[in-house]
N, C-alpha and C positions, 0 to 999 in steps of 0.2 A: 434666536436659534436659526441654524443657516439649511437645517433640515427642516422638511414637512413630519417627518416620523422619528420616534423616539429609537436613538442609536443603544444597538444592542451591550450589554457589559462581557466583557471577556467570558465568563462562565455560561449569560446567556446565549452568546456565537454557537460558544461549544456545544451547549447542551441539544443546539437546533440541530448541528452539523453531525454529533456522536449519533441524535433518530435519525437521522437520514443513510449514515454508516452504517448503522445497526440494519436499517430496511437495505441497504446494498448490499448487504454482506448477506443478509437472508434469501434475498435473489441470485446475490453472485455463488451460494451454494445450488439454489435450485438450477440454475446453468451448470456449474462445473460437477457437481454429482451428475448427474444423466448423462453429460459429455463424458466423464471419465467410462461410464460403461458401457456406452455406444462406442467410444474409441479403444480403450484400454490404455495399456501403458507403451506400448508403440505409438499410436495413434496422438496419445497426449503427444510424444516428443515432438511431433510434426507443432502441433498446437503451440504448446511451453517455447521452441525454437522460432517461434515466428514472436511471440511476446517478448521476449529477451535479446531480441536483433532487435526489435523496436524501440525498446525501454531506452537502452543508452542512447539512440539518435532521438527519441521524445525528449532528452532530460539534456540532450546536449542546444537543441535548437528552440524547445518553447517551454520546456515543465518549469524554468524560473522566472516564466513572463509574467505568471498571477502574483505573485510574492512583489514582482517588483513595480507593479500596476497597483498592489494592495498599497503600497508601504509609500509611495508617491501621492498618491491619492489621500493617506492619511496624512502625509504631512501637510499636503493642501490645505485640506477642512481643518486640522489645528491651528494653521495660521491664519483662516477664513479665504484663501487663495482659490473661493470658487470656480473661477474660470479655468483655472489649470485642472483642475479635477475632472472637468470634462473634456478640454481639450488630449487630456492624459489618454484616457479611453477611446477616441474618437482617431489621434495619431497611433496610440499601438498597435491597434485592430491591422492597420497596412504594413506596419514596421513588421508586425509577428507574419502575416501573410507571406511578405518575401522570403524571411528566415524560415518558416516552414514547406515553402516551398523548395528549398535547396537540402531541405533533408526531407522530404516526397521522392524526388530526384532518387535521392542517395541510395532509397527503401526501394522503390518499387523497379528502377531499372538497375539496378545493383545489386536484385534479391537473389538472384544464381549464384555471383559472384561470392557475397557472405552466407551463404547455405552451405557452400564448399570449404567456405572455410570454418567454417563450426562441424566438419562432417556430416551434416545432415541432407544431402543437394535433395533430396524430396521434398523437402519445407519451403521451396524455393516458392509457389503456388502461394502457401498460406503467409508467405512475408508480402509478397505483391498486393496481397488482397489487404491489407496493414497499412498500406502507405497512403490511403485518404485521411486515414485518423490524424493524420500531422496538421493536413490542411483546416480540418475541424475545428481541431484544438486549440488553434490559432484565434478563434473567434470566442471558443467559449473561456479561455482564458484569459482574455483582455476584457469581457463584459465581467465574467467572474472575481476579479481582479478591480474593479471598480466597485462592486456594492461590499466584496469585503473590506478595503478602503473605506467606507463609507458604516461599515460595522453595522452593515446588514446582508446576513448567510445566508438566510430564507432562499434569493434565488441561486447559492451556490447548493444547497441542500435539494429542492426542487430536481434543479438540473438534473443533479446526479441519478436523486430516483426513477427520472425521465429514461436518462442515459440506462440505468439497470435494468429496468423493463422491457427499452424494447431490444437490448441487447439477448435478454429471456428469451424471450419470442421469437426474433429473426437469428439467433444464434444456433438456439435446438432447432427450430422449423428449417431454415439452409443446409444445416450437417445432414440430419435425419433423411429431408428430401435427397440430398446429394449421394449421400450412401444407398438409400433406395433405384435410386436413378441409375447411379453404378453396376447396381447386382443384377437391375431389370437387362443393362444394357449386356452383360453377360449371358443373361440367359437366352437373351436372342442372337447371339451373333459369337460368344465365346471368347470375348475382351471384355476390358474395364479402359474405359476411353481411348479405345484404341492398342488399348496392350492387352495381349492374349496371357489368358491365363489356365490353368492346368487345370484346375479344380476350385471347386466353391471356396477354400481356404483360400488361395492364392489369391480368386478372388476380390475377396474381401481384403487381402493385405492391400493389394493395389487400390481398391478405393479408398485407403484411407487418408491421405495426402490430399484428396479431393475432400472429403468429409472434412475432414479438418481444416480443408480453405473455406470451404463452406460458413463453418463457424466463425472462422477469421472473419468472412465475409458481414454478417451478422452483428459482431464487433463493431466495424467500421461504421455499417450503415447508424447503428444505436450514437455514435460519437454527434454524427450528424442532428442525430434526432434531439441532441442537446444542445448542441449550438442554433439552431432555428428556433428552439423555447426560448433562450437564452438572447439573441435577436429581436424577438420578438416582445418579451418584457424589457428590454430595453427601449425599441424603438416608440414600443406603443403604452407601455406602464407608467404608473403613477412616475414623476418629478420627485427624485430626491433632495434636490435644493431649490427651497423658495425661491421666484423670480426677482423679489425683494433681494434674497440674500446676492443673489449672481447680479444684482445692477450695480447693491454698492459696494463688490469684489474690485479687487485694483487688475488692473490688465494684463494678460496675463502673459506667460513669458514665450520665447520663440519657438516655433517647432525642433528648431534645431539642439534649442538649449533642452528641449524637452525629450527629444531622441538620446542624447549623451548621458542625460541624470540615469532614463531605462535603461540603457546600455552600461553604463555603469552599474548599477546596481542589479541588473538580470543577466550577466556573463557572471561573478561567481557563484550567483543563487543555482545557476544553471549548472555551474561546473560542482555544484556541492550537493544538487539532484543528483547529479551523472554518477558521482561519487556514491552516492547512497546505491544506486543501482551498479555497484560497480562487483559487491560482490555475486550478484547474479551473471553480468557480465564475464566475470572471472571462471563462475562455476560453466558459462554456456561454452568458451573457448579451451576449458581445460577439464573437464570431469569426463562427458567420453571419450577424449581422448586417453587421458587416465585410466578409464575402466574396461579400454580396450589392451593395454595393458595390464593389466590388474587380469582380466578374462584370459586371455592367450595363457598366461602361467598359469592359472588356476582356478578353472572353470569350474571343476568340480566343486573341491572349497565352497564357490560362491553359490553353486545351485545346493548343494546340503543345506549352506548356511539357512538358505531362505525356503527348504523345500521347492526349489525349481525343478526346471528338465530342458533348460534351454543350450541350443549351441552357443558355442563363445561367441560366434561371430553376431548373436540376436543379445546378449546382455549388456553390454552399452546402451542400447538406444532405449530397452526395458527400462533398466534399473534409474537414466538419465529421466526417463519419462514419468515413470511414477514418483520419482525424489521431487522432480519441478510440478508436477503436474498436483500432486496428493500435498506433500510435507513441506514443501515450501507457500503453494498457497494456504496452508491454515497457519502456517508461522506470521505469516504477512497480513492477518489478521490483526492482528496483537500492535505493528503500526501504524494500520489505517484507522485504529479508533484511536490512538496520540495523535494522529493527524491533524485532527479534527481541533487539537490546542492548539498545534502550530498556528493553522491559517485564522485561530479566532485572537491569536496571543499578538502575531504578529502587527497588526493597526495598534491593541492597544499599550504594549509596549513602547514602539515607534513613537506614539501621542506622547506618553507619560518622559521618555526620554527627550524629545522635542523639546517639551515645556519646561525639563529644566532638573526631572528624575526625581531626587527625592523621597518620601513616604508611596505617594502611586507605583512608584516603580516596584520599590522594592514591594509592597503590594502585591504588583502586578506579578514581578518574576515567582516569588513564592509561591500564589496561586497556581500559576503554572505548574512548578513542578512539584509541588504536594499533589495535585489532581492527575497529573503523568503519574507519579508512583504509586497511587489509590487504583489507579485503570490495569497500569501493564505490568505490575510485579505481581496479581494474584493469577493474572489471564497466563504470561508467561510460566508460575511456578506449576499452576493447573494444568495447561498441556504438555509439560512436561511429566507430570504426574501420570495424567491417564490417557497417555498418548494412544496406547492402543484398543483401547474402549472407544475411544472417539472414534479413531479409525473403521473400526468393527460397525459401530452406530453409523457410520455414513456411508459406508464403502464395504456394505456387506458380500457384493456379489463381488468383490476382486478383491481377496484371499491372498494371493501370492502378492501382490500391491502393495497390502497392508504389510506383510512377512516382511518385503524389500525393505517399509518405510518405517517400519515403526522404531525400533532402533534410532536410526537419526531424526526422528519426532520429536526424542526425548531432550535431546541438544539443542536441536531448534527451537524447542520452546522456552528454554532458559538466552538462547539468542535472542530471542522474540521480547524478551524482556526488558534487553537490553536496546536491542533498536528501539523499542516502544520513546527511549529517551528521544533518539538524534532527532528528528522531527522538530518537537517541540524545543528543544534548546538549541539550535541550529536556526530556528526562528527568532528568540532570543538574543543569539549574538548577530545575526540579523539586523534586527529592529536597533540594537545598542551600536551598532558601526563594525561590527565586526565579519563583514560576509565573508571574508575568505578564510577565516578556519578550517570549517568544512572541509575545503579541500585540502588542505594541506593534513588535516586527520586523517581519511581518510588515503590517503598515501601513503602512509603509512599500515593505517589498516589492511590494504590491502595487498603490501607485501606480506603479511601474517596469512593472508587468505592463500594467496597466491601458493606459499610455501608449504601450507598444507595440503592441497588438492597435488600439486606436481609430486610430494613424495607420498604422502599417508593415502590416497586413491590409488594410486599404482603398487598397491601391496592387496592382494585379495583378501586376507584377512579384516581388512577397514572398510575397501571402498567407498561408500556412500557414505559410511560415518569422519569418515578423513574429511568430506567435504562439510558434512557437519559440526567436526570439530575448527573447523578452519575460519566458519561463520560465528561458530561465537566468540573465541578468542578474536577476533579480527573487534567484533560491537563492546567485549568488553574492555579493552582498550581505547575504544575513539568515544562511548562513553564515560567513563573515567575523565579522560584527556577534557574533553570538551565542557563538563560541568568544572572540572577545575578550574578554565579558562574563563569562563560567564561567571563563574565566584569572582575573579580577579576583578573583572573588568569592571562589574556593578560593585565592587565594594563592599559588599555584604554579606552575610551566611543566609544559604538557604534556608536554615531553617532544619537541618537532618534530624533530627530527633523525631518530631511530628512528621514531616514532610517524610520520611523514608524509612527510619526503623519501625516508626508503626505501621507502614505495610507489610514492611520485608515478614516482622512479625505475624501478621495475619495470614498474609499468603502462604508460609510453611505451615503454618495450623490449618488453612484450606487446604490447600496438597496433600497431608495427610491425613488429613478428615475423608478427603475424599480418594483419595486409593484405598484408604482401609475398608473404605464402606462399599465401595463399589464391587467384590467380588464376594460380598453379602446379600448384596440386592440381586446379585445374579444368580446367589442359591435361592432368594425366593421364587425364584419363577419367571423375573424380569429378562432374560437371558443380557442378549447385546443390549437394549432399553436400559439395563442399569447403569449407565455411563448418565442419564438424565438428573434420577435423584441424587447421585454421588454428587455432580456439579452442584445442585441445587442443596446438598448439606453442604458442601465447602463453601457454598458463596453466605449459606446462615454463619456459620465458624466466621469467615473473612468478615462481615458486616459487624458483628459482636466485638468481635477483635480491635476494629476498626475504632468504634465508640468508645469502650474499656478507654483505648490506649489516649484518647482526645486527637488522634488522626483529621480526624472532620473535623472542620470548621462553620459555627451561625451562617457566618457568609455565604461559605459556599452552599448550606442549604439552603438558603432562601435565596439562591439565583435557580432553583432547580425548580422542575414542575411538583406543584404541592408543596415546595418545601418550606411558605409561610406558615402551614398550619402545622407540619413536621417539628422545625427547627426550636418552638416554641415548649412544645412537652418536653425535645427531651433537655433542656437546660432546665427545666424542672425537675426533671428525674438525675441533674449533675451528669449525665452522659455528652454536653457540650459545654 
């Protein structure tokens, strides 16, 4: 063995990387709850528009360097090519450096210029305070990107919790401070840094561009706080390859050659991130400008719809704010725990392909996407179901928020279902030779997005749900498209029967288990709270369901925690 430690199995990757998702996503609400009502849905836009000017230049210049640092690196250790495994890591760290550095550039002295052009020129602050995370990223994706390679998550898992935490801390503590500092500065002198304001309202509108860099600010520095871990257990952590193994490695190849193979393989991983964030991208440059249309003719309409009382001229940046800030982050929930297959599926795919496909693979692939459709078809059909319970449960104190969002909640969560796929099979045709699908799905896709936001958002009647309806018809086609393509390519049937009607199954019997139940629990006495049990009888309905149908597989529960002592009763009881 050319490792010191036992390499993880694709379920166990995941399982490490889905608690660590789970603990990020518990944090990343404890940050964006108390932000959303420190700022509001103004306030978010500033926030949402600095992340979505980001997302495409992250996704253009480093978000496919770990993928393709993974996938190099697992071919190394398949063929025992130890020396290139580290050389891998040690040449991308500077390769990524430069390429991150020209989109730093892009971000931070070019934050005016794409602030104006999204309509937002206020955000201009919280985009500049954005453009260190490129440079960070750089680091922790090229270490991150080796031990997944290596098919061990631990430190990609770690990291992240690293990353969530002190994003927690320094993200509330900077805003909080910064809007404090603001109103202080007000009350002595009758400005908000320097811009005079009329009254404590105004006030506070004017801090909030600064509040909001603030958090940006927070952001950044947490990026940092992961790559230094991530450094760190690199430089000074345990050896992953015996020095046994790396003497009798054969020599390894040239830097050069070893620049072209990343380069190769990290331009379409990159351009099929970019893609995936594209319809975010699409929603940042064209929704308020749509809803400023949409508002001009018929303001009214849109303040009924949602019990408002705002001028026209204030409903764009609202309604843009709390759609990005509230309803798209819990949508984007539903793919960050698929994620977590991609980046565990990715090495052990690539292996199993490498050596020649066969039984591992097809193994390999079905595991994947039976496990994608046990995760994201009940999560997606759930918050679809009780989008505005949920809403209510986190976002009690913003009422009109919830009003704007809840409606396209319901959409997004059936999108949510469907993105849950692209991820994980986009890894898959990935690992099997196929990177440039992606994009070219998505190109498509994204004429579907495109042409819903430019007419269905410019009709007051829709607004925000045009945008809604434009993201799921965009994922239900690029997925469709894409697992038809990864059928072709491997040769094989997924598996649908197991792998997908017994979700689909369970998750409509969760969904309605739990909307039926939940405005029962709220006559007990539970009020907003009954949004908890609901979930919690739908996921008992969904687990039943699950077993009934032989969904689950021995396997996959004896790669789970506990599930050697689990996976034995119930094949006793015929439910495996």
């Amino acid at each position: 063995m050319g490792s010191k430690s036992k390499r993880q199995s694709f379920l166990e990757g995941a399982v490490i990387l889905a608690v660590s998702t789970i603990v990020v996503k518990a944090l990343g609400a404890l940050f964006k709850v108390p932000l959303m009502n420190l700022l509001g849905g103004t306030g978010m836009a500033y926030f949402m528009t600095a992340y979505e000017i980001f997302n495409p230049i992250y996704a253009l210049s480093i978000a496919g360097f770990p993928a393709a640092v993974s996938r190099l690196v697992s071919e190394s250790v398949a063929q025992r090519r130890y020396r290139d495994a580290r050389k891998i890591v040690r040449l991308s760290v500077w390769l990524f450096l430069a390429v991150g550095g020209v989109g730093f550039c892009l971000l931070f002295f070019g934050s005016g210029l794409l602030c104006r052009l999204v309509g937002n020129p206020d955000a201009r602050l919280a985009v500049a305070m954005l453009a260190p995370s490129l440079l960070f990223g750089c680091v922790t994706s090229a270490v991150r990107g080796y031990y997944q390679g290596m098919r061990n998550m631990i430190p990609t898992a770690v990291s992240q919790v690293v990353e969530a935490v002190a994003k927690l801390v320094l993200g509330i503590g900077l805003c909080y401070g910064t809007f404090v500092y603001a109103l202080q500065g007000y009350a002595d002198t009758g400005a908000v840094f320097g811009r005079p304001a009329a009254d404590l309202a105004a006030a506070k509108e004017l801090a909030m561009p600064y509040a909001a860099a603030g958090a940006i600010l927070g952001v950044a520095l947490s990026t940092l706080a992961s790559a230094v871990y991530l450094g760190c257990k690199y430089k000074f952590g345990r050896e992953t390859i015996s020095p046994a193994a790396m003497r009798a490695a054969p020599r390894s190849e040239s830097a050069r050659s070893i620049a072209r193979r990343l380069a190769k393989i990290a331009l379409p991983v990159c351009l099929g991130t970019f893609a995936v964030s594209l319809t975010s991208v699409i929603d940042l440059f064209s929704v308020m400008n749509s809803l400023e249309v949409a508002a001009a003719s018929g303001a009214d309409l849109i303040n009924r719809m949602y019990g408002l009382s705002l001028p026209a001229g204030q409903i764009p940046a609202f309604l843009y704010g709390a759609y990005s800030g509230i309803g798209v982050t819990l949508y984007n929930l539903i793919p960050a725990l698929t994620a977590t297959f991609a980046t565990s599926a990715l090495p052990a795919v690539t292996a199993a392909y490498v050596s020649g496909g066969g039984e591992p693979l097809k193994k390999g692939v079905r595991s994947v996407f039976r496990m994608t459709s046990v995760l994201c078809i009940p999560a997606g059909l759930g918050l679809a179901a009780l989008s505005r319970p949920i809403l209510e449960l986190l976002y009690a104190g913003r009422p009109q928020e919830i009003a704007a969002v809840a409606p396209s909640l319901t959409m997004l969560g059936l999108a949510g279902a469907l993105l849950g796929y692209t991820a994980p099979v986009y890894s898959m045709l990935q690992g099997v030779g196929r990177a440039e699908v992606p994009v070219k799905l998505m190109g498509v896709g994204a004429l579907i997005k495109l042409g819903c936001n430019l007419t269905l958002c410019r009709l007051p009647q829709y607004n925000l749900k045009g945008a809604a309806l434009g993201t799921l018809l965009c994922y239900l086609f690029i997925a469709a498209a894409a697992l038809v393509i990864l059928t072709r390519q491997v040769g094989f049937s997924l598996g649908w029967g197991r792998s997908f009607f017994g979700p689909l199954l369970g998750g409509a019997l969760c969904a309605v288990g739990a909307r039926l139940s939940c405005p029962l629990f709220a006559r007990l006495g539970l009020g907003r709270m009954a949004a908890l049990p609901a979930i919690l009888l739908g996921a008992t309905i969904y687990l039943v369901t699950l077993l009934c149908t032989g969904s689950l597989e021995e396997g996959d529960l004896l790669s789970l925690p506990g599930g050697k002592k689990l996976a034995p009763r119930l094949a006793r009881w015929g439910l495996l």
